[in-house]
C-alpha positions as CSV (number, residue, x, y, z in Angstrom):
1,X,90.0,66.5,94.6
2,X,90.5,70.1,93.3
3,X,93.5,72.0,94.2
4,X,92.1,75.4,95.9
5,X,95.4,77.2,94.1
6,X,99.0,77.3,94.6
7,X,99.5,78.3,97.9
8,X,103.0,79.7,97.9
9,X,106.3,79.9,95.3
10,X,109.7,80.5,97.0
11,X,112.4,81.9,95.0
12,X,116.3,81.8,95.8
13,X,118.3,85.3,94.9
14,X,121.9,86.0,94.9
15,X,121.4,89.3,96.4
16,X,118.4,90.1,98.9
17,X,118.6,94.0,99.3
18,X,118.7,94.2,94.8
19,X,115.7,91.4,95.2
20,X,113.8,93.9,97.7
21,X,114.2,96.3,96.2
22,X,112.6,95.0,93.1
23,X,109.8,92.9,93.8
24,X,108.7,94.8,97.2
25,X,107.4,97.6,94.6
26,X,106.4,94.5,92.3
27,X,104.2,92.5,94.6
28,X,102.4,95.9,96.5
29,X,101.9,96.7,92.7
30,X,100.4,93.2,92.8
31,X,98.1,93.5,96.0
32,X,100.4,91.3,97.8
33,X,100.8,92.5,101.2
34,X,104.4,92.0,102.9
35,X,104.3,89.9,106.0
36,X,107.5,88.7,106.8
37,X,110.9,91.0,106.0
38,X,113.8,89.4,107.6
39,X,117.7,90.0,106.0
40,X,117.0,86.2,105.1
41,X,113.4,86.0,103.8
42,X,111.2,88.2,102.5
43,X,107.4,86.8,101.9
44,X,104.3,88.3,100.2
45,X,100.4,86.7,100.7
46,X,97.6,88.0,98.5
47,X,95.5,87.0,95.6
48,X,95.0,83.5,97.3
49,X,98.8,83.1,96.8
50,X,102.1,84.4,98.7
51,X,105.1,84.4,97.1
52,X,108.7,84.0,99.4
53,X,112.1,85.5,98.9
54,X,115.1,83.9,100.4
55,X,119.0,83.8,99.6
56,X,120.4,80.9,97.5
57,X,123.6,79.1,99.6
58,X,126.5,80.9,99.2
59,X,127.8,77.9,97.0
60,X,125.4,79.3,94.1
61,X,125.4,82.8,94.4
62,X,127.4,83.2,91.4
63,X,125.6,80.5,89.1
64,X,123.1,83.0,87.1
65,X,119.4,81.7,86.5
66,X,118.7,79.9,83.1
67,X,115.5,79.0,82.4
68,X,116.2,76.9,80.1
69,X,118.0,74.1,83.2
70,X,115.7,71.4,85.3
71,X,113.3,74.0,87.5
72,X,111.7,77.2,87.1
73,X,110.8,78.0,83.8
74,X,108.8,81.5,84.1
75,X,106.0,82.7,87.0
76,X,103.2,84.6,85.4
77,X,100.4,86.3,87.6
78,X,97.5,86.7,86.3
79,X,96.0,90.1,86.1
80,X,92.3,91.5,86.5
81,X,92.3,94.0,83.5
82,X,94.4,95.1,80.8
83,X,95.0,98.4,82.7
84,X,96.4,96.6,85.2
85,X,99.2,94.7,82.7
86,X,99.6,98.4,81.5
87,X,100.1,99.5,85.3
88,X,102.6,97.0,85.9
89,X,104.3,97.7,82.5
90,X,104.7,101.4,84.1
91,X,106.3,100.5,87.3
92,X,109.0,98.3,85.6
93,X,110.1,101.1,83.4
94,X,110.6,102.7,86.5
95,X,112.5,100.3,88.1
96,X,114.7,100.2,85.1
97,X,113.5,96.3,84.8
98,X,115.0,94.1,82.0
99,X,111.2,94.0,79.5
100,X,112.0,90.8,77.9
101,X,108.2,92.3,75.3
102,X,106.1,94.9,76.2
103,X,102.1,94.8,76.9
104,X,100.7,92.9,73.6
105,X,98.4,90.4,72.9
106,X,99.5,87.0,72.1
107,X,97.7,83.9,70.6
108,X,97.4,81.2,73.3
109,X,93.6,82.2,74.0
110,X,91.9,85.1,72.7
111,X,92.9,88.3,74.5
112,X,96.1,87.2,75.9
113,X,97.1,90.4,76.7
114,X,100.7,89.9,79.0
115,X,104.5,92.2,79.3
116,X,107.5,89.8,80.4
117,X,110.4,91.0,82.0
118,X,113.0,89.4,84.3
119,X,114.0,89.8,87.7
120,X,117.4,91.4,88.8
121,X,118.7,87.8,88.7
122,X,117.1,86.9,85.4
123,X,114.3,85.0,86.4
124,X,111.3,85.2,83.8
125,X,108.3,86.7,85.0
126,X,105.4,87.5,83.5
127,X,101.7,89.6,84.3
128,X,98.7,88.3,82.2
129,X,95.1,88.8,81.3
130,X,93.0,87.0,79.7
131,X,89.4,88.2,79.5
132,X,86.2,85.4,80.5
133,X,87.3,82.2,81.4
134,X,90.3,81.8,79.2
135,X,90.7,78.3,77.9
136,X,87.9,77.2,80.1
137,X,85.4,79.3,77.6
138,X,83.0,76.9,75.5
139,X,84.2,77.0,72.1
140,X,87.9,78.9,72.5
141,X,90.6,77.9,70.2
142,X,93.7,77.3,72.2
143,X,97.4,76.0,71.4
144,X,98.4,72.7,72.6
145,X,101.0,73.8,74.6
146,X,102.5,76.2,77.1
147,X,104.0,79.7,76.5
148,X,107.5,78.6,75.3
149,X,109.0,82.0,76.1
């Protein structure tokens, strides 16, 4: 068996109208059309993916993300060009989002090109490209691991 993808990623925020009105500009920006917009769930499908918004339990809504806990460690999407990276990089400047590095080119295949940022409620997120067939090219020199950051 091959997995056809991840079909869907559902994260919990502590406030739904900040979350909106974040990652509704995001995921458009993303070619992810909205399809559900409910005061309790907000959901996104395109790219093969979807990606879900819902509240965390009252319980929680004071215990901040860290993404260093059991969980979610970042969410990168993966980008077609480095203009698009660049695009993105735009709208969360305008958004006033927290850039954790701007657009640059890292080692973990040749032409890693990503920006990282977080979400209103911390969470790491990050928008990739990475030219070819990434570490699926014959011959590419990759690290042994997983971006750390």
């Amino acid at each position: 068996m091959e997995i056809n993808g991840i079909a869907h990623v559902i994260l919990s925020v502590r406030e739904m109208a900040r979350a909106r009105l974040f990652y509704g500009p995001l995921l458009e920006q993303l070619g992810l059309t909205r399809v559900v917009d409910t005061p309790e769930y907000l959901y996104f499908v395109g790219g093969r993916t979807a990606i879900g918004l819902r509240p965390v339990d009252p319980q929680w809504r004071d215990e901040p993300f860290v993404q260093s806990r059991s969980g979610l460690h970042h969410l990168c999407f993966r980008a077609r060009s480095r203009a698009d990276v660049d695009a993105v990089h735009a709208l969360l400047l305008s958004l006033g989002a927290a850039i954790v590095h701007p657009p640059q080119e890292a080692g973990w295949v040749p032409g890693y090109y990503s920006v990282l940022f977080e979400d209103p409620d911390g969470i790491r997120l990050e928008v990739n490209y990475v030219p070819g067939k990434g570490v699926f090219d014959a011959g590419v020199q990759r690290r042994d691991q997983c971006d750390p950051r």
